[in-house]
C-alpha positions, -999 to +999 in steps of 0.1 A: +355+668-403+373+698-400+385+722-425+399+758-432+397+776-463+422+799-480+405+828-468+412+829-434+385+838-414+366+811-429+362+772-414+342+740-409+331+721-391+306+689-401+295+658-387+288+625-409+263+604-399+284+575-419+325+569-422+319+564-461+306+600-463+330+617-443+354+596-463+345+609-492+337+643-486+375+648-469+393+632-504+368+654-525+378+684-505+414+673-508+410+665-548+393+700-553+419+722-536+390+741-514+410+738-481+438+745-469+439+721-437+413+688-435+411+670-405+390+645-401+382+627-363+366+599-351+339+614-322+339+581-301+377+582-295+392+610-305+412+592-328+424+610-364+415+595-393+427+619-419+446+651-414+458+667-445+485+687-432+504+658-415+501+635-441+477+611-420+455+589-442+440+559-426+420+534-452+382+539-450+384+498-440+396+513-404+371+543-401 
C-alpha cells in the first residue's frame, strides 16, 4: 500500500503479509482522512486493487 499525506514531503509505503490487512488498513486510512492518495497493489502482478484517487475499489473477495 501506498499512500501520501497532506503534508507533502511525507509518504508510505507498506507491505501486508495478508489481503484482509491491507484491506483494511487502505479503507481505515480512507475513513480517517490521513491521506491524500491510497493506492493499494497486488505485488505478484502488478495489478491495482484500490487507488483512492481514481475511484478503483475492487471487493476484498478478489484480492
Amino acid at each position: 500500500m501506498r499512500s501520501i499525506r497532506p503534508n507533502p514531503s511525507f509518504g508510505a509505503a507498506d507491505r501486508y503479509a495478508s489481503s484482509t490487512a491491507a484491506h483494511e488498513a487502505a479503507l481505515r486510512m480512507r475513513d480517517s482522512g490521513l491521506a491524500t492518495q491510497i493506492q493499494v497493489i497486488r505485488i505478484e502482478d502488478g495489478v491495482v486493487l484500490f487507488d483512492l484517487a481514481a475511484g478503483v475499489e475492487i471487493p476484498l473477495e478478489a484480492w
